[in-house]
The first five atom37 places (N, CA, C, CB, O) and aatype in JSON, in Angstrom:
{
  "aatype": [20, 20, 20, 20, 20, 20, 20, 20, 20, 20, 20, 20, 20, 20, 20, 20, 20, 20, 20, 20, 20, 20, 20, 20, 20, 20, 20, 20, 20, 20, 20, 20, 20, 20, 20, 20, 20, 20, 20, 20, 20, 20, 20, 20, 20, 20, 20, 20, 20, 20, 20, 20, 20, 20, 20, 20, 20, 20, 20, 20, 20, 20, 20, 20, 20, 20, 20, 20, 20, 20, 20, 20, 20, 20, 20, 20, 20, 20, 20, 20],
  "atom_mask": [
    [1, 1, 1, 1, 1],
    [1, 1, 1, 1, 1],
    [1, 1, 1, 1, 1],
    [1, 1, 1, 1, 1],
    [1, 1, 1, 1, 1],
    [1, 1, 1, 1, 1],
    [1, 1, 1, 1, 1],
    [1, 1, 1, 1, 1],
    [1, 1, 1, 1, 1],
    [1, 1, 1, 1, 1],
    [1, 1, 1, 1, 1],
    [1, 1, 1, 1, 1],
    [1, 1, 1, 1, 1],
    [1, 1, 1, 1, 1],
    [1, 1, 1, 1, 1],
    [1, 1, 1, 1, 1],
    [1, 1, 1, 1, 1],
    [1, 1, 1, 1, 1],
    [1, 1, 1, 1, 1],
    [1, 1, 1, 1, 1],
    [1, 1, 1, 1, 1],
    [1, 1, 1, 1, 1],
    [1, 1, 1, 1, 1],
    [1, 1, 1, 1, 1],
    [1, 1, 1, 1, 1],
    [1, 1, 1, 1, 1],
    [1, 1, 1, 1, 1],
    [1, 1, 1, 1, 1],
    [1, 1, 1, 1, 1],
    [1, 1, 1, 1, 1],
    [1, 1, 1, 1, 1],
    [1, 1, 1, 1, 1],
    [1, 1, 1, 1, 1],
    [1, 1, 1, 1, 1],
    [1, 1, 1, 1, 1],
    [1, 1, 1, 1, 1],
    [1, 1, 1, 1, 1],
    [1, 1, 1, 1, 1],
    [1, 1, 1, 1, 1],
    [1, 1, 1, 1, 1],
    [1, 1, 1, 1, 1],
    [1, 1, 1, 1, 1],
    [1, 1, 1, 1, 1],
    [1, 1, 1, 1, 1],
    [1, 1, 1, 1, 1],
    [1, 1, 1, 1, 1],
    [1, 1, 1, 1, 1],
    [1, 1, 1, 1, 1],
    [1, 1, 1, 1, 1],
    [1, 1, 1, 1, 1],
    [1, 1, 1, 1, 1],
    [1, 1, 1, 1, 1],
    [1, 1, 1, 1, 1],
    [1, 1, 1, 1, 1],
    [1, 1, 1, 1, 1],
    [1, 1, 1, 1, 1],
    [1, 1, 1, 1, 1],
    [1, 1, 1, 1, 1],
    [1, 1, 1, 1, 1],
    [1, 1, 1, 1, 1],
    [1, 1, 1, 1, 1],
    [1, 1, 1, 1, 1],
    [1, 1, 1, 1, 1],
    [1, 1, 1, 1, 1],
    [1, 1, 1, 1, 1],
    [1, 1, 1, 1, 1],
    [1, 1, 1, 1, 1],
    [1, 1, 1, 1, 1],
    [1, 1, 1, 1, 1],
    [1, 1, 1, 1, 1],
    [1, 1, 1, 1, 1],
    [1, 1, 1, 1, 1],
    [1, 1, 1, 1, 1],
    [1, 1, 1, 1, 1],
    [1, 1, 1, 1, 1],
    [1, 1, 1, 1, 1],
    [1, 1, 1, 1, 1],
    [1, 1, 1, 1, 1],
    [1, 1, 1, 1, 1],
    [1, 1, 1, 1, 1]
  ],
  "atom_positions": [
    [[160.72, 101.17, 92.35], [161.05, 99.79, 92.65], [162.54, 99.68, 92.95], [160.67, 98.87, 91.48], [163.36, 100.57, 92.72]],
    [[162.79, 98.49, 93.51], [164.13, 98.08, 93.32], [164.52, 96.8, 93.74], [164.91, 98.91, 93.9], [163.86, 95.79, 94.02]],
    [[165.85, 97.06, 93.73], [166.14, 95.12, 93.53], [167.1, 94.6, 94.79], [167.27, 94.62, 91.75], [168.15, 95.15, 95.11]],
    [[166.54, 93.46, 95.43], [167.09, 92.74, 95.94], [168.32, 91.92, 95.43], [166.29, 92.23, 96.25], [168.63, 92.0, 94.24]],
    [[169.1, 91.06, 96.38], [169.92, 90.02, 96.02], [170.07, 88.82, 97.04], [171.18, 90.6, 95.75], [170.07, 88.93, 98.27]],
    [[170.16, 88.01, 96.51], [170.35, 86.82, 97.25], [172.13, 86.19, 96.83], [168.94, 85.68, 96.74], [172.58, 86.61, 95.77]],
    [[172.48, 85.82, 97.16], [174.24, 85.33, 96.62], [174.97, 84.22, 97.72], [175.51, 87.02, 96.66], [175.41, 84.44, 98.85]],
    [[174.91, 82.9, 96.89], [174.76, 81.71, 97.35], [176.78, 81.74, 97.36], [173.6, 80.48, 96.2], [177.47, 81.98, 96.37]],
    [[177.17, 81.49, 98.44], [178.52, 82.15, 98.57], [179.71, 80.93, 97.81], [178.85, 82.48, 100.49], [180.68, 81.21, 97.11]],
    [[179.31, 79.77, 98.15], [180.67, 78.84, 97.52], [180.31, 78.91, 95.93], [180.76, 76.88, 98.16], [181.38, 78.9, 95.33]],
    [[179.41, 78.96, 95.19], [179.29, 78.98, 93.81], [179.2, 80.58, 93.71], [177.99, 78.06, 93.19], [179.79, 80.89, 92.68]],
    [[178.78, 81.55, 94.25], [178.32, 82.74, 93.82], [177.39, 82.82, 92.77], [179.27, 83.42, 93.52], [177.57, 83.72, 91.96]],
    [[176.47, 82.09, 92.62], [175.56, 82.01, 92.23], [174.65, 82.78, 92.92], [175.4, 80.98, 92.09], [174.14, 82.51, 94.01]],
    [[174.46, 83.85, 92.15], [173.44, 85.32, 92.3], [171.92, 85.33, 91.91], [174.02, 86.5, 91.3], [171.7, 84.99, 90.75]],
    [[170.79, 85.68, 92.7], [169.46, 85.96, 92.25], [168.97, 87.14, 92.58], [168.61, 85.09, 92.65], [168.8, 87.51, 93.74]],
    [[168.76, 87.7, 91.72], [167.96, 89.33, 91.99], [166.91, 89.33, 92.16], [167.92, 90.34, 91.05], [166.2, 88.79, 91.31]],
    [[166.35, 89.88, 93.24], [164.64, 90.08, 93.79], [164.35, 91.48, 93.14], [164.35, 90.17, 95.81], [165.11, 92.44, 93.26]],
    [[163.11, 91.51, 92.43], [162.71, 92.86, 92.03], [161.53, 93.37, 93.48], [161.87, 92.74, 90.23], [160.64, 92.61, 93.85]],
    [[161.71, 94.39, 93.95], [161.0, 94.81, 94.97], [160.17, 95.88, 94.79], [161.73, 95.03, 95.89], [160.75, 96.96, 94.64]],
    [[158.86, 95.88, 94.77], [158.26, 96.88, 94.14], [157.9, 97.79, 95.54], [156.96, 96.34, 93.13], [157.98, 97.27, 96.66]],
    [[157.53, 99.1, 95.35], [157.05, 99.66, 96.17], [155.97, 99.26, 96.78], [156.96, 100.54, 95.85], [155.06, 98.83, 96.07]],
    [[155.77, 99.29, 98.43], [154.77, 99.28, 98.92], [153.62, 99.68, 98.75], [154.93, 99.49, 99.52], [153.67, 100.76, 98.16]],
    [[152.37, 99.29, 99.01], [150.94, 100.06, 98.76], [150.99, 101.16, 99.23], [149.73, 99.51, 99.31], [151.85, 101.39, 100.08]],
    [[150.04, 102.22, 98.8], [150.14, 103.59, 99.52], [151.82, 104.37, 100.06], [149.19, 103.27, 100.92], [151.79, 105.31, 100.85]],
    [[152.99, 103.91, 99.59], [153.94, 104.38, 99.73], [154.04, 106.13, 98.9], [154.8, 103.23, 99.32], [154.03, 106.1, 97.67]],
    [[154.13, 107.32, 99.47], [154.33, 108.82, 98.98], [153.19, 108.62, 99.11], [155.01, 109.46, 97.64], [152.92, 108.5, 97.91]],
    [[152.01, 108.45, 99.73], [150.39, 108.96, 99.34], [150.17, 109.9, 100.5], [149.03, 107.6, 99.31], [149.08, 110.47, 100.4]],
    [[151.02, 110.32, 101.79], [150.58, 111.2, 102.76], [152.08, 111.77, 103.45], [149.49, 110.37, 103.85], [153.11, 111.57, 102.82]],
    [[152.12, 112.29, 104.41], [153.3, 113.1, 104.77], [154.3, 111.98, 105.39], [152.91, 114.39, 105.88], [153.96, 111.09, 106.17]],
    [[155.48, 112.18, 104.91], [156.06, 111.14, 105.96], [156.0, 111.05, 107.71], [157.42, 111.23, 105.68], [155.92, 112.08, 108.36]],
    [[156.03, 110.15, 108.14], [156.16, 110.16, 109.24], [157.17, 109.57, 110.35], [155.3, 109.93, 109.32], [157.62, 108.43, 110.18]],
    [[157.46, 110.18, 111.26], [158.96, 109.61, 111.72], [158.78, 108.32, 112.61], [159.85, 110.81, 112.68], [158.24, 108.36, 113.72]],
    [[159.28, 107.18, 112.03], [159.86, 106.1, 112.58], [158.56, 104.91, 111.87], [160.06, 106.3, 114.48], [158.36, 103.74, 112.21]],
    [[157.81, 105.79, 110.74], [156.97, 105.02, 110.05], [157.67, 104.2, 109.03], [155.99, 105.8, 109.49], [158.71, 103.7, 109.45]],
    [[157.3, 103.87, 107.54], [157.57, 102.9, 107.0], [158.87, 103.35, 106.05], [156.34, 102.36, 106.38], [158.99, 104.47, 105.56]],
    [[159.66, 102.45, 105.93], [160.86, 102.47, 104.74], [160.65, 103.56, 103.94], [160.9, 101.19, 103.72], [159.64, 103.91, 103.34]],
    [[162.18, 104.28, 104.05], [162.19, 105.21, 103.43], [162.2, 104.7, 101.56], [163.39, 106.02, 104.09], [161.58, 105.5, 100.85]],
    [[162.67, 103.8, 101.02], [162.84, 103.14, 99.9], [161.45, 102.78, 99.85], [163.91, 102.05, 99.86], [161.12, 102.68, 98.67]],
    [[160.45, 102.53, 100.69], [159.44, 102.22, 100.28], [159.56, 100.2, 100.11], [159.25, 103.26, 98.92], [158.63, 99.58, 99.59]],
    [[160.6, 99.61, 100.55], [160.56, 98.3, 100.65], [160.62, 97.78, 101.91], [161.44, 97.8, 99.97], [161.61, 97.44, 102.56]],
    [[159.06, 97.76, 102.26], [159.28, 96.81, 103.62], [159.51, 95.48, 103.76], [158.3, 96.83, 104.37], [159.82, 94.88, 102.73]],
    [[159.41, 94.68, 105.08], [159.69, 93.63, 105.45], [158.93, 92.65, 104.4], [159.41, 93.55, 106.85], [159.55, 91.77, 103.81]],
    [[157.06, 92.93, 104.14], [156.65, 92.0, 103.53], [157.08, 91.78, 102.01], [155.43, 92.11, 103.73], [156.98, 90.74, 101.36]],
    [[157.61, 93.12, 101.56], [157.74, 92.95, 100.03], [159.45, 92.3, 99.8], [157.44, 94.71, 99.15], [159.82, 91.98, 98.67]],
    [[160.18, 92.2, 100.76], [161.77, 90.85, 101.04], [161.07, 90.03, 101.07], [162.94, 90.66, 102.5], [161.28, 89.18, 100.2]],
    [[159.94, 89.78, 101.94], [159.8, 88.41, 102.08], [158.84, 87.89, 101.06], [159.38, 88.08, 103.42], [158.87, 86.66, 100.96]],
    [[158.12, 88.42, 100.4], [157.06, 87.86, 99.43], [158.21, 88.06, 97.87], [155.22, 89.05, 99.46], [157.73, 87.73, 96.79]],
    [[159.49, 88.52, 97.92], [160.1, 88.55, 96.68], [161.3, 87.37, 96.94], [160.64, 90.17, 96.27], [161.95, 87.0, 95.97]],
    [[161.59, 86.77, 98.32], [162.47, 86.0, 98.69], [161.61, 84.16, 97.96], [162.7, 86.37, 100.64], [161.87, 83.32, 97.1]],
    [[160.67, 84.39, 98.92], [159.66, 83.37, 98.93], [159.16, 82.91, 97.11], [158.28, 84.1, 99.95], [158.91, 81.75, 96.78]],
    [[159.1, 84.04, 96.19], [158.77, 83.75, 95.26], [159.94, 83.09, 94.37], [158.17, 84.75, 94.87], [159.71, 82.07, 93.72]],
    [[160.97, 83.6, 94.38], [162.32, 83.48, 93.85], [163.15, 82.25, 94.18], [163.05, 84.59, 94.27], [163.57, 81.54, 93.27]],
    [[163.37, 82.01, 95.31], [163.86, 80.83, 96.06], [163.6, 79.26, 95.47], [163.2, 80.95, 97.42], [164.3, 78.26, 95.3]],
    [[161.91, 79.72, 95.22], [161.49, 78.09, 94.73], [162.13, 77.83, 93.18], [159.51, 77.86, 94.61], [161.91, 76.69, 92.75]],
    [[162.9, 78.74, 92.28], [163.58, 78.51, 91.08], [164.75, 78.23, 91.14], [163.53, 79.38, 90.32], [165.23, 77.96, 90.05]],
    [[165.71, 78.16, 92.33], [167.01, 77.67, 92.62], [167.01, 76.67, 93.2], [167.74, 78.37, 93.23], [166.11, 76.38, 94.0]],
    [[168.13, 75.83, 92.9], [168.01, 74.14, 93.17], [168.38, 74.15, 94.47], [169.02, 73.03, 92.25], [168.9, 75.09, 95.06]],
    [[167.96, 72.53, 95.1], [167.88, 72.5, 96.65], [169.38, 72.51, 97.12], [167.04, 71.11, 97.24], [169.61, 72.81, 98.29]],
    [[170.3, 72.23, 96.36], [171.55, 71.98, 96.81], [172.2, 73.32, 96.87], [172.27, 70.97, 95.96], [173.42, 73.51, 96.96]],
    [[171.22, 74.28, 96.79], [172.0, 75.37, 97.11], [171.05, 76.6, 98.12], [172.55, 75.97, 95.58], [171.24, 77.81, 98.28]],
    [[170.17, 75.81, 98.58], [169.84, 76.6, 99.84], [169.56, 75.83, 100.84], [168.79, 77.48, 99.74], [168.53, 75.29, 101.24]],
    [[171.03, 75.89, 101.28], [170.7, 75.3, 102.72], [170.46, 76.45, 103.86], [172.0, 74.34, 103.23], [169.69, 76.66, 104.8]],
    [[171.44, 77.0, 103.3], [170.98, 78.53, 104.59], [170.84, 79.44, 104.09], [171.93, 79.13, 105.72], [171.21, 79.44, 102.92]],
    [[170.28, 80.69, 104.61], [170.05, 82.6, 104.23], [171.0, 82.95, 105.85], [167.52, 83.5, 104.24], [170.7, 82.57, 106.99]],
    [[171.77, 83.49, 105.55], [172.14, 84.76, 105.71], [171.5, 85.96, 105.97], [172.61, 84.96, 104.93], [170.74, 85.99, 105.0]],
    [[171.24, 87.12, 106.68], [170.96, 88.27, 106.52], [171.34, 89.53, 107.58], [169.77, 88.1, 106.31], [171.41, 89.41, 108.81]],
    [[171.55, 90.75, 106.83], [171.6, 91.79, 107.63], [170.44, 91.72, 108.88], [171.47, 93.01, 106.72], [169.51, 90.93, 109.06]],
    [[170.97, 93.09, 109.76], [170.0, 93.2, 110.6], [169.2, 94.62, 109.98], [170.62, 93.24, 112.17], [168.9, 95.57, 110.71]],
    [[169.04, 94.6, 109.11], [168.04, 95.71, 108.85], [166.47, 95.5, 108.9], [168.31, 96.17, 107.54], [166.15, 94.31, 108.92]],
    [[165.64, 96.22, 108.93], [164.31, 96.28, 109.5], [163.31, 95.28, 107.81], [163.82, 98.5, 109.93], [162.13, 94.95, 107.76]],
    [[163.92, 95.17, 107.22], [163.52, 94.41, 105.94], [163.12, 93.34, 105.97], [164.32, 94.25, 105.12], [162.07, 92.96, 105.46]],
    [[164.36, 92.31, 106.93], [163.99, 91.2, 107.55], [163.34, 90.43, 108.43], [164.42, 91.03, 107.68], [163.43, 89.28, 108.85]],
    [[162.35, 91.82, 108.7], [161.86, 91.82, 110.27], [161.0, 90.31, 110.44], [160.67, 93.38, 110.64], [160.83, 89.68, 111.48]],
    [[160.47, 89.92, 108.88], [159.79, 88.65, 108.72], [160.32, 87.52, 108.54], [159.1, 88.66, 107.89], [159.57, 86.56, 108.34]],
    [[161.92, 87.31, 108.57], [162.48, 86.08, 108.11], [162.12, 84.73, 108.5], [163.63, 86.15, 108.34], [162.3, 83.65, 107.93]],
    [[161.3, 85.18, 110.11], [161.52, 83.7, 110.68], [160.11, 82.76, 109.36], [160.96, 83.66, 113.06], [159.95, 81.54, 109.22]],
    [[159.3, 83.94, 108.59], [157.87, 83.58, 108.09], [158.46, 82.73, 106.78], [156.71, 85.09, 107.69], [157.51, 82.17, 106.23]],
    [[159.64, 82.48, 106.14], [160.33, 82.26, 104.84], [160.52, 80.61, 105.24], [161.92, 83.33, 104.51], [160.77, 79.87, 104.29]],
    [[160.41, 80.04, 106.51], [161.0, 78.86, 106.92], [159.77, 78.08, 106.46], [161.5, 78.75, 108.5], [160.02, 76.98, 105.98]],
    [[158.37, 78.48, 106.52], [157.22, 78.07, 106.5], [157.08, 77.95, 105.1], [156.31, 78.84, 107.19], [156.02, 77.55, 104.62]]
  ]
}
């Protein structure tokens, strides 16, 4: 597993996403340009964003931020 962060910048008010490994992640040979090497794909940011989010108050998410890494590949699905 491992952990996300979220960090709300004028308060710095911090939330840690726990990210568990994907299904079937190490169950066959790797393959090149297949899934996260960490084993945290796009759906498990976004199903640990989505869960977490709804416990921080509204006055402090007005926006996300994010890298361009392949994690986020689902962000536009978090608006919904």
């Amino acid at each position: 597993s491992a952990i996300g962060t979220l960090v709300e910048r004028s308060t710095r008010f911090t939330l840690l996403l726990h990210l568990p490994p994907m299904p079937g992640h190490g169950a066959g040979p790797r393959k090149k340009n297949g899934p996260a090497l960490a084993a945290h794909g796009a759906e498990a940011v976004r199903d640990a964003i989505t869960k977490s989010i709804q416990t921080v108050p509204k006055h402090l998410c007005k926006s996300l931020t994010w890298d361009q890494g392949a994690e986020m590949a689902q962000h536009e699905q978090l608006k919904e």
